[in-house]
TIRO-2110 file (N, C-alpha, C; in Angstrom, 1 decimal):
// TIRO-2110
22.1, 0.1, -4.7, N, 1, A
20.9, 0.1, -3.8, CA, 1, A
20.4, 1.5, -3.7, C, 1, A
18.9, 1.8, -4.2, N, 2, A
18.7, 2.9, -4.2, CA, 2, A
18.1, 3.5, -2.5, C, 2, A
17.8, 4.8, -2.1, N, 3, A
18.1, 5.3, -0.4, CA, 3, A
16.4, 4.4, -0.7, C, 3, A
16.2, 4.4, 1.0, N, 4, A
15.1, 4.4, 1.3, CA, 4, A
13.9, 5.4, 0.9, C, 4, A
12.5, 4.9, 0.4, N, 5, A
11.4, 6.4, 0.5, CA, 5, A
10.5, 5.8, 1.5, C, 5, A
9.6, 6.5, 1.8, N, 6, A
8.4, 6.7, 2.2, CA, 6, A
7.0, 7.1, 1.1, C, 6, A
5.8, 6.2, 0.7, N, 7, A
5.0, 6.6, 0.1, CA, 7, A
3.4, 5.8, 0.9, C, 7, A
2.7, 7.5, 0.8, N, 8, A
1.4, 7.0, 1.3, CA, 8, A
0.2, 7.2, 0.5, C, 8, A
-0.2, 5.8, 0.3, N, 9, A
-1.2, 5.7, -0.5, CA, 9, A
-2.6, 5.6, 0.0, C, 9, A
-3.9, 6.1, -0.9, N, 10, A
-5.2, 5.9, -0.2, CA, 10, A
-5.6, 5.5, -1.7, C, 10, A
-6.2, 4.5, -1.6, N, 11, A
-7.0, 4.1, -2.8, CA, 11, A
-8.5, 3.6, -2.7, C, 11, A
-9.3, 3.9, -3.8, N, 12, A
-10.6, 4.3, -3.5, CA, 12, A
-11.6, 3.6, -4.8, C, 12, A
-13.0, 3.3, -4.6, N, 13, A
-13.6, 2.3, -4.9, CA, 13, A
-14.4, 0.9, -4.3, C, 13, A
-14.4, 0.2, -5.2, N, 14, A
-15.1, -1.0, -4.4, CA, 14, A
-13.5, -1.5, -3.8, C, 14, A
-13.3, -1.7, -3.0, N, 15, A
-12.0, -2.0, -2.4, CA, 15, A
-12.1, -2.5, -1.1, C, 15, A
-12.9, -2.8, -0.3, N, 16, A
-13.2, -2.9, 0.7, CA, 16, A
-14.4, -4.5, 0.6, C, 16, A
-14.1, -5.7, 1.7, N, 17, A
-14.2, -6.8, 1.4, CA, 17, A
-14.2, -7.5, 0.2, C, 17, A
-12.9, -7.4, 0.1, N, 18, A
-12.7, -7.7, -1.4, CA, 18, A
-10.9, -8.4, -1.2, C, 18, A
-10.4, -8.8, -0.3, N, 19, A
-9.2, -8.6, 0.2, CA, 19, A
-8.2, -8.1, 0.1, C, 19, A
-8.4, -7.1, -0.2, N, 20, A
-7.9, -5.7, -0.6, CA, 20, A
-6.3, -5.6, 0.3, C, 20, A
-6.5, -5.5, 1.5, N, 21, A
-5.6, -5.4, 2.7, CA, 21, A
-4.7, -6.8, 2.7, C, 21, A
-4.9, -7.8, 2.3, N, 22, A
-4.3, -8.9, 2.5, CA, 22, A
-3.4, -9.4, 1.6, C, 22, A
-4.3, -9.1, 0.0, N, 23, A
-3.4, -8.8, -1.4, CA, 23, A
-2.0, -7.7, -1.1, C, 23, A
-2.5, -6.9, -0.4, N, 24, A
-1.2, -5.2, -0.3, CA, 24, A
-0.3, -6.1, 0.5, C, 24, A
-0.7, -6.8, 1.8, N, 25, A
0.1, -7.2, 2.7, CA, 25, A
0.9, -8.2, 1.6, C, 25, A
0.7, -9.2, 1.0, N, 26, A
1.1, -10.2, 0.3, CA, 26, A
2.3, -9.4, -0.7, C, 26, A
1.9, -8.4, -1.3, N, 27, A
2.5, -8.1, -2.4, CA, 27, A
3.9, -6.9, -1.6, C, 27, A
3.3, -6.4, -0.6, N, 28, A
4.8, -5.7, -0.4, CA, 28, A
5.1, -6.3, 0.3, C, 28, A
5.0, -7.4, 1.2, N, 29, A
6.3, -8.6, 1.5, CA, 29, A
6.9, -8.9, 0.5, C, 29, A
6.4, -9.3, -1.0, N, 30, A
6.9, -9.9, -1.5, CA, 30, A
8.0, -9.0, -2.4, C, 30, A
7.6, -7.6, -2.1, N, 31, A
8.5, -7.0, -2.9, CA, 31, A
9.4, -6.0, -1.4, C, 31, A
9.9, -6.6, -0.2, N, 32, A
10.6, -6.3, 0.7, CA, 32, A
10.2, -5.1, 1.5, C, 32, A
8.7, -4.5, 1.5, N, 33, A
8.6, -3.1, 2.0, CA, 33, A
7.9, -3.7, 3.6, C, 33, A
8.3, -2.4, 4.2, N, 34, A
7.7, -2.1, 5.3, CA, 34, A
6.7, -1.5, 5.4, C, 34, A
5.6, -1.1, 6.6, N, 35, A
4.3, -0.9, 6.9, CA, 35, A
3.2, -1.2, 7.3, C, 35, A
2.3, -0.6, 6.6, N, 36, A
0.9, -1.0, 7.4, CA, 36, A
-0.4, -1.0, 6.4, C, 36, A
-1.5, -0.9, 6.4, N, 37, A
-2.6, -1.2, 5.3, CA, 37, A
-3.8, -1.4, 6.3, C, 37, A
-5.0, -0.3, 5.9, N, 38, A
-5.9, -0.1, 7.3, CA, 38, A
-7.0, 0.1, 6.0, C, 38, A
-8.9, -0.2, 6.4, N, 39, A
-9.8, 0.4, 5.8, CA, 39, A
-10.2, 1.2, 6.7, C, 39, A
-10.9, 2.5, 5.7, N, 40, A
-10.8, 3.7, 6.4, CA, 40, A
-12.5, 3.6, 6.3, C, 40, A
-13.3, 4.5, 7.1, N, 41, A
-14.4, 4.5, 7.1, CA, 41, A
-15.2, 4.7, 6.0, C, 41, A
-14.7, 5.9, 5.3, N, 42, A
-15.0, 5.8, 4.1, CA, 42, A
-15.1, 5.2, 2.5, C, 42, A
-14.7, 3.8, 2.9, N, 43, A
-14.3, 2.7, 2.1, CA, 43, A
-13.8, 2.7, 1.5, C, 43, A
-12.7, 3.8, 1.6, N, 44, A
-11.0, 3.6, 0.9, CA, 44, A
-10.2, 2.7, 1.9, C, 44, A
-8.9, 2.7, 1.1, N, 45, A
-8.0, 1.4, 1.4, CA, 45, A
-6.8, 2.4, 1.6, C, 45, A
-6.2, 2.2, 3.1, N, 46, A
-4.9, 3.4, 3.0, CA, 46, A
-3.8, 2.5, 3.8, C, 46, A
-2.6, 3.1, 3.1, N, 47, A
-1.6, 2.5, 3.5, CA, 47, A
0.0, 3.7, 3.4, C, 47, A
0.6, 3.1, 4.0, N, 48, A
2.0, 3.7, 4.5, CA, 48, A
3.3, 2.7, 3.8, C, 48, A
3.7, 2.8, 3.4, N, 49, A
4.9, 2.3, 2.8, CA, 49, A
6.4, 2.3, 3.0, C, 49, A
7.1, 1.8, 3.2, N, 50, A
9.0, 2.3, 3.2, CA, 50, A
9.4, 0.8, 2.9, C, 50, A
10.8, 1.5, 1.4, N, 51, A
11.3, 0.6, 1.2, CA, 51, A
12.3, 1.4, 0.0, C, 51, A
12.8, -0.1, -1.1, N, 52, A
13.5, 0.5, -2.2, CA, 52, A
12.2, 1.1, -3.0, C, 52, A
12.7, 2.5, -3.8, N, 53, A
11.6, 3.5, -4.4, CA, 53, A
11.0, 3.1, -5.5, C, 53, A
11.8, 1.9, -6.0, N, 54, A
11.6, 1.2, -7.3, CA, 54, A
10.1, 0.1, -7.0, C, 54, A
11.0, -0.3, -5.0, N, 55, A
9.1, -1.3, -5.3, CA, 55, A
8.4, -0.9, -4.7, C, 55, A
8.7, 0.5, -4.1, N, 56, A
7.5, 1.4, -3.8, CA, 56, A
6.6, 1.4, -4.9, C, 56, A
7.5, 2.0, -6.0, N, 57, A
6.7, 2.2, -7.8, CA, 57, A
5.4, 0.8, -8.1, C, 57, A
6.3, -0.1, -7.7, N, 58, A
5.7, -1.3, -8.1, CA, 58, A
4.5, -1.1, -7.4, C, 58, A
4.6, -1.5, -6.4, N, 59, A
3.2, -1.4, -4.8, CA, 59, A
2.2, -0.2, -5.5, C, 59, A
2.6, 1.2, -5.8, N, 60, A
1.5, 1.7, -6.1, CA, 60, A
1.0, 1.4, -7.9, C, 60, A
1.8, 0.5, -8.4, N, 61, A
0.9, 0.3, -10.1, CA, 61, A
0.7, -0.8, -9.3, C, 61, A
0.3, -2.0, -8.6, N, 62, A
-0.7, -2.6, -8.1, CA, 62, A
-1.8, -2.4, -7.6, C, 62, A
-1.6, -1.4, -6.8, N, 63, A
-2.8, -0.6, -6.0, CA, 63, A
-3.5, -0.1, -7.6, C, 63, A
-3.1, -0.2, -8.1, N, 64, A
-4.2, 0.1, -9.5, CA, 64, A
-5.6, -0.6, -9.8, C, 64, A
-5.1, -1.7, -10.3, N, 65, A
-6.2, -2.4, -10.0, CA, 65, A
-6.5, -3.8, -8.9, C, 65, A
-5.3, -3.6, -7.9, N, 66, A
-5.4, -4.3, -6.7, CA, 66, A
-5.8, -6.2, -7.2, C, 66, A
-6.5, -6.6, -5.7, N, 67, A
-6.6, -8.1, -6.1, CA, 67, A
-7.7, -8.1, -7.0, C, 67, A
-8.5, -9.7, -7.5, N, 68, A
-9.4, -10.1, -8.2, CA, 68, A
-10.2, -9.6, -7.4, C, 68, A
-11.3, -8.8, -8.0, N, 69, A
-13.0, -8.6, -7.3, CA, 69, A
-12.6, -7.1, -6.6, C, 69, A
-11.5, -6.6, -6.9, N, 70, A
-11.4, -5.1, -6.3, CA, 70, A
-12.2, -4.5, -7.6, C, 70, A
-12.4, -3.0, -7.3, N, 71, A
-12.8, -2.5, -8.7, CA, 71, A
-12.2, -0.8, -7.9, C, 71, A
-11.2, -0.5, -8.7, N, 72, A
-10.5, 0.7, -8.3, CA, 72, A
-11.0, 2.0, -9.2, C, 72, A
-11.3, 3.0, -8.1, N, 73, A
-11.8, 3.7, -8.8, CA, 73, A
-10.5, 5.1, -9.0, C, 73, A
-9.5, 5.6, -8.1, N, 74, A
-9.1, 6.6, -7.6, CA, 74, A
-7.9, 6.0, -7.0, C, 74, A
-6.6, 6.2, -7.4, N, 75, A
-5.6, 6.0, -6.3, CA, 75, A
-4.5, 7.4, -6.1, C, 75, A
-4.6, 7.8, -4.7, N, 76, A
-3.9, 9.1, -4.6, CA, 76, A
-2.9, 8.7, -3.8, C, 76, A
-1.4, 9.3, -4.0, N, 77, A
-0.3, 9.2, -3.8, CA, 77, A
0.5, 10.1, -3.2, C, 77, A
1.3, 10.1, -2.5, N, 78, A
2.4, 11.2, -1.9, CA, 78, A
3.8, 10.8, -1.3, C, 78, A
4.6, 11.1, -2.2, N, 79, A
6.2, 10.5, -1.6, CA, 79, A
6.4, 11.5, -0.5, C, 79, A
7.2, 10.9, 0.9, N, 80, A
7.4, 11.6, 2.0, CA, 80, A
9.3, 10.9, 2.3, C, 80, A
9.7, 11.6, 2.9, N, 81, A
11.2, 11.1, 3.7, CA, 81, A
10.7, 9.6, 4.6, C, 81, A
11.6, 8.9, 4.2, N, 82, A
11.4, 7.4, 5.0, CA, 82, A
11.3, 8.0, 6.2, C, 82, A
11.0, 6.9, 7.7, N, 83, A
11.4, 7.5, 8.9, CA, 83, A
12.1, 6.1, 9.7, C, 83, A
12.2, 4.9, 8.7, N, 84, A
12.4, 3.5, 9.4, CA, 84, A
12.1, 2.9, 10.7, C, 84, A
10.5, 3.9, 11.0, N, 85, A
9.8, 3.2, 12.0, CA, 85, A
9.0, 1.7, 12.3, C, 85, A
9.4, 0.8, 10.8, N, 86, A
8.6, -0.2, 10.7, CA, 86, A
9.2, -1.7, 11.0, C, 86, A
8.6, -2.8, 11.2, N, 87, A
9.8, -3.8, 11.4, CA, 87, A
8.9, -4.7, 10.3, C, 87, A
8.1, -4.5, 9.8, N, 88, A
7.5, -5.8, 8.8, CA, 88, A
6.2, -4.9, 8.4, C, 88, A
5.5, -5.6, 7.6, N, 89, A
4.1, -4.3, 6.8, CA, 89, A
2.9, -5.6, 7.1, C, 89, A
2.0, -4.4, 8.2, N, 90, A
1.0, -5.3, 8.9, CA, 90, A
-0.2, -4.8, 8.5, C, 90, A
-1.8, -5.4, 8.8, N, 91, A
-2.9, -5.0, 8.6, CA, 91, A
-2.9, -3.8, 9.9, C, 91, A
-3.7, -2.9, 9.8, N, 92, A
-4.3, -2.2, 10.9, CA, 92, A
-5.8, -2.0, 10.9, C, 92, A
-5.9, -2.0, 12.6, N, 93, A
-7.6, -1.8, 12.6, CA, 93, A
-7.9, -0.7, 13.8, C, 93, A
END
């Protein structure tokens, strides 16, 4: 089992009413992560992550080109030290 990471991603584009936040939530449940997934004013899509670093990996090559009807233009990334403040990976508003 590899340690816990921490990765925060903002991704950028048509991304926004597109279910953008619901697809992230769906797909890092499904790959065990913790967090959150918020739209930011500026019609990026940002999110916080913790989990195994492998489906961290995963989570951000989806955020690539995200769900059907996203159109991604930009996804920036940054690995940080876990902090295991999370109990499940939710929408935020």
């Amino acid at each position: 089992m590899q340690p816990q990471a921490r990765i925060h991603i903002i991704v950028y584009g048509d991304v926004q009413g597109v279910f953008f936040r619901a697809g992230t939530v769906s797909e890092a449940k499904k790959l065990g992560l913790k967090g959150w997934v918020r739209n930011n004013p500026d019609g990026s899509v940002e999110m916080v992550a913790e989990g195994d670093k492998t489906a961290l990996g995963r989570l951000l090559e989806w955020c690539a080109h995200g769900p059907a009807g996203a159109s991604v233009s930009k996804v920036e990334h940054r690995w940080v030290d876990a902090a295991g403040e999370f109990a499940d990976f939710v929408v935020r508003y």
